[in-house]
N, C-alpha and C positions, 0 to 999 in steps of 0.2 A: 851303258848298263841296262838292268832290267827294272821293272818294280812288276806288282804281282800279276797283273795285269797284262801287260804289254811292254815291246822294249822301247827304251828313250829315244832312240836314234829312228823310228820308223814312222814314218808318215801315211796312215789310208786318206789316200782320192776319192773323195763321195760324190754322187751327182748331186747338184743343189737340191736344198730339202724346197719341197712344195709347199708353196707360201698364201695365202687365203685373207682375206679380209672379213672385219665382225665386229660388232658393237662391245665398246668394255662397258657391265652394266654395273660389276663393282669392284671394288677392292679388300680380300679379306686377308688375314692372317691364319696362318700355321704353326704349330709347335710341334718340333722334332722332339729326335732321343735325346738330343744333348742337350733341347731346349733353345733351336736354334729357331727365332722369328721370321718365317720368311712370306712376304708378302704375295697373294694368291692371286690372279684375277678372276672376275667373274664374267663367263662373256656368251654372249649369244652364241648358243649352238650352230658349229661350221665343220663341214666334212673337209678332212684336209690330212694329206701322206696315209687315207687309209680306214681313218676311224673318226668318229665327231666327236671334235673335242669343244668340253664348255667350262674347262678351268685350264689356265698356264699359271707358271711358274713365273715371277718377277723377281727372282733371286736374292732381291735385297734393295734397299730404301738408297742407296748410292746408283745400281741400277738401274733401277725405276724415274730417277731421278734424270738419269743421262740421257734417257728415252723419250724424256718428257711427258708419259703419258698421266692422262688423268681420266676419271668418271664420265662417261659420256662420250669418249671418241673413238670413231675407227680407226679400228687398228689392223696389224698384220701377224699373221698369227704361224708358226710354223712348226713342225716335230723336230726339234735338236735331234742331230743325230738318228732321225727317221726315228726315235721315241718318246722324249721326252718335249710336251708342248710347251714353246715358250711364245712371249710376245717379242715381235722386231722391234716394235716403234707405231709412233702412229702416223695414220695418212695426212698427209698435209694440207692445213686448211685451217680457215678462222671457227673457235668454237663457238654454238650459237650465246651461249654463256656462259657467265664466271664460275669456272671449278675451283674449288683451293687445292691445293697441293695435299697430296694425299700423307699423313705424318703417320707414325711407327707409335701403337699401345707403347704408355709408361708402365701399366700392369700386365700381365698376362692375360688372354681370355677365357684361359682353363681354372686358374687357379686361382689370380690376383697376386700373385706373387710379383715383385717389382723387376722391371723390363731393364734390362743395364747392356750397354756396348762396351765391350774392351778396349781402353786405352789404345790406339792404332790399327785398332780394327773394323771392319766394314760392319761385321754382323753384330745383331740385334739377339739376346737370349732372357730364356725365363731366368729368375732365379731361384725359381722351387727346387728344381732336384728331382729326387723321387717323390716328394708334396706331391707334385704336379703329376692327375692324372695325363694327362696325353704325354709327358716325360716317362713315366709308370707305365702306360701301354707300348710306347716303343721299344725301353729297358727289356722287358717280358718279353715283348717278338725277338730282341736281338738275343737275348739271351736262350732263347730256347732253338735258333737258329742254327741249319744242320751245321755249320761250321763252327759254330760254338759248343753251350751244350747238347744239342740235335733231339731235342723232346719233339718226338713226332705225335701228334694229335693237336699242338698246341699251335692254333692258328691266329688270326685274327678274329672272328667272331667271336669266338671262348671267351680268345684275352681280355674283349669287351665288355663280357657279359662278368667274367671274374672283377675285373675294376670298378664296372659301374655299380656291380650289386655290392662291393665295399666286402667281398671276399680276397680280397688280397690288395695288401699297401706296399710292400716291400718283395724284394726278388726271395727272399727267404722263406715267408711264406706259402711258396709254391710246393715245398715239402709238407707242408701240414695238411692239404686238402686230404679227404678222407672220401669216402666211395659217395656215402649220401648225398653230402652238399654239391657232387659234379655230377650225378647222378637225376638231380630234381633241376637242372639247369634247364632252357629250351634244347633242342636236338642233340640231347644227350641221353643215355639210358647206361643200364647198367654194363653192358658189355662195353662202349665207350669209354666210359668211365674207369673200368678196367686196365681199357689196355693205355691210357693215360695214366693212370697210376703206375703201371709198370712200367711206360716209356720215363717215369720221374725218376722211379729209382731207378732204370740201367744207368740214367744218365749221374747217379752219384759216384760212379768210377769215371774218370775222365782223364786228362793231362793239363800241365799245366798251363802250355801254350791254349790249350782252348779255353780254361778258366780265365786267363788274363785278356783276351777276347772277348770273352761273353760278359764284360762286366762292363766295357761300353764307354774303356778309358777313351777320350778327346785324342786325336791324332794316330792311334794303337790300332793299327788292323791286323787281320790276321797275320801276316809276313814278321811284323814288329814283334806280335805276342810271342812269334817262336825264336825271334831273334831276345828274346829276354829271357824267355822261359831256358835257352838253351847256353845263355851267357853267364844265368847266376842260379837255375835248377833247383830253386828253393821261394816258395812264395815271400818267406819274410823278407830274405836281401833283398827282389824287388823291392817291396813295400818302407823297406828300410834305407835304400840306397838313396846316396848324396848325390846333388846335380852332377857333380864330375865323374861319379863312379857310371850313372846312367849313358853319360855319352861315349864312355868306352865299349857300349854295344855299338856292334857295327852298323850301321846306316842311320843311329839315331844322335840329332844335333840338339840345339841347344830347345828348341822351341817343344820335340816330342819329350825331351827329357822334362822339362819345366810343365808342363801337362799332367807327367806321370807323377811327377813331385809334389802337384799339385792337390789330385782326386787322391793321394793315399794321405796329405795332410789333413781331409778333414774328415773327421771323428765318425760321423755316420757314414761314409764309406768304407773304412774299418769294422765297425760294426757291424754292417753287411755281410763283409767276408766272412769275420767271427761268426755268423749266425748261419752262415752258409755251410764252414767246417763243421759246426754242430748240429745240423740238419744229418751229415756224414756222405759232405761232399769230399773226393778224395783223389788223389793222386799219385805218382809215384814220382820223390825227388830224390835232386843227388847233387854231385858237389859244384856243379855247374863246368860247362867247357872252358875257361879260360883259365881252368888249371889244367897246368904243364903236362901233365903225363893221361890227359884223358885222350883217346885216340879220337883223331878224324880224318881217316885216310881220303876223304871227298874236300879239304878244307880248298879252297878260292877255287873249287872246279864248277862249273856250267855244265846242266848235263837237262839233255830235252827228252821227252816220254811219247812216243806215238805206237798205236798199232793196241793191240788187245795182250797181255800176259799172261802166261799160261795159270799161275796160283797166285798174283800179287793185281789185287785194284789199283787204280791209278792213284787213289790216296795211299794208299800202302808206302807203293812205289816211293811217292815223294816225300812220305813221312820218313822211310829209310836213308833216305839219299839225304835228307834235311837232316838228318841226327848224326850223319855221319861229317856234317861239315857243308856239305853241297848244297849248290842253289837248281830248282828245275825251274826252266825258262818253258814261256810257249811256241818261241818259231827258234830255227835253225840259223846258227850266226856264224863267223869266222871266231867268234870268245867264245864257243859250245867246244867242250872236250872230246865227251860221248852224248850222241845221242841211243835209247835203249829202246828197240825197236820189238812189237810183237805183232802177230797175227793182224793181219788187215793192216796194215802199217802203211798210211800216206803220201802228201808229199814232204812231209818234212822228213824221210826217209831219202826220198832222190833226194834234197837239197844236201842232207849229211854227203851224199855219193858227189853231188855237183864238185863238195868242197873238199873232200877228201876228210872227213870227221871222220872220227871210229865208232862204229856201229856193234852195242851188245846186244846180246838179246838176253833172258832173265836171266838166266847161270852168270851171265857174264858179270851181269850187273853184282849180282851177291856175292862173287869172287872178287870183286872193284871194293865191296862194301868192308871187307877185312883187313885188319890193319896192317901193317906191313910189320913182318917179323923182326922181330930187335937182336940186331948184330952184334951187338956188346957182349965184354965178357966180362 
């Protein structure tokens, strides 16, 4: 199968990432969006796959722990996947002295909020919520993120200067700002400020899949949001749906469902939404796909997008193909139906020819997209 990303079944060969040694001088923590704790290190700056790096990633206090590293040792330092910097471990040797083991905040350092681990789980999270400025700062980026709601001007600096200055607590909020207050901000004036306000409200017409996205549910990525958005087409059955009705979306089991059941049982998350609708945030629903008679003439097909289209973007493309039932994959498989080929079209064009796929090009595609005429009488 696929996920959105990449297919399960395939494996990249990378040459070993380039690995470096450097003093760990400390140990901090991080707060995600979800409010997930995840332990930082601090280390003497070392040029290594590229760029110098003087923080990695120690993923987690079970981690950290296997690695045995602690305050004061050389270690080895490397780019996962040539990007993201993590620690290997450390070099082998007696330390000159006693370090304790490095233990995981019982409170937050943003907020004070109390630090809790899930029952059979590894990780470490805040418990504030939206309380939690640095939970609050990510909320905002994800939420205004092209694939979510797509508020273009709204980057990280702003979001910073909007949180810290105590101009917005809540994702709702973000509709209230008024020209002045974004206006007198640092590197912002009034034309900025403009075309922020105008990117707020284009972004109050939207879809559902992207609303159920941009809200930043646990487990929920975009693939998920449209796989809900297009199973039940109305935000409240979401919101409303029972564990068992959940896992009748397709690829979502017992863990995504329990997530989702999770973040709409508690109260100020609801409110959110409400406060969101009534800002006149909007959509268009409808009775959802798994009733019998809504067409999906793409339902269980695989179909891969290469080359340039003559009037349809590559999001186009896949939002059609996605409403119609269909999944678009990245590489060409023997499970790809059609691959829909335009202008400039690469190699996943030969590989369609290698396998003998059927190859559309846009007509083709939007003649595929129509439902099949009904022969009853």
């Amino acid at each position: 199968g696929f996920v959105t990303r990449e297919p399960r079944w395939a494996v990249a060969h990378k040459y070993p990432a380039q690995e470096q040694m450097t003093l760990l001088r400390g140990i901090e923590v991080q707060v995600g969006r979800t409010g997930k704790i995840t332990p930082v290190a601090k280390l003497e700056p070392v040029f290594v796959g590229g760029t110098t790096v003087s923080n990695a990633t120690l993923h987690n206090l079970f981690e950290l722990r296997r690695k045995g590293v602690r305050v004061g040792d050389q270690v080895i330092v490397r780019r996962a996947g040539d990007v993201i910097p993590e620690v290997v471990g450390r070099v082998p040797g007696a330390r000159p002295v006693y370090v304790p083991n490095f233990r995981m905040p019982t409170v937050c350092p943003v907020c004070g909020s109390q630090v809790l681990r899930e029952k059979g789980g590894i990780d470490h999270r805040c418990s504030g919520g939206l309380f939690c400025a640095a939970q609050r700062k990510q909320a905002l980026l994800h939420f205004a993120s092209r694939r979510a709601m797509d508020i273009e001007g709204l980057g990280d600096k702003l979001v910073d200067q909007l949180v810290d200055g105590g101009l917005i607590r809540t994702l709702p909020e973000l509709y209230t700002l008024g020209l002045a207050k974004l206006a007198a901000l640092d590197r912002m004036a009034d034309k900025s400020a403009a075309n922020l306000l105008a990117a707020l409200d284009k972004s109050r017409q939207t879809t559902l899949a992207r609303f159920l996205y941009s809200l930043g549910i646990r487990q929920v990525g975009e693939a998920t949001a449209k796989d809900l958005a297009r199973h039940f087409g109305a935000l409240d059955r979401v919101m409303d749906a029972s564990l068992d009705q959940l896992q009748q979306v397709v690829d979502v089991g017992p863990v995504v469902a329990q997530s989702i059941r999770h973040f709409f049982e508690q109260p100020h998350n609801r409110e959110v939404v409400e406060q969101l609708r009534a800002a006149g945030v909007h959509w268009d629903e409808h009775e959802g796909s798994d009733i019998a008679n809504t067409p999906q003439p793409l339902a269980g097909q695989t179909l891969v997008l290469t080359g340039t289209l003559p009037t349809l973007t590559r999001d186009q493309a896949k939002a059609l193909i996605e409403s119609a039932g269909g999944k678009v994959a990245g590489s060409v498989s023997k499970k790809t139906q059609h691959v829909v080929a335009g202008a400039e079209a690469g190699s996943k064009l030969d590989r369609a020819r290698e396998l003998g796929v059927n190859v559309l090009d846009e007509a083709g595609l939007l003649a595929l997209l129509q439902p099949a005429p009904d022969d009853t009488h």
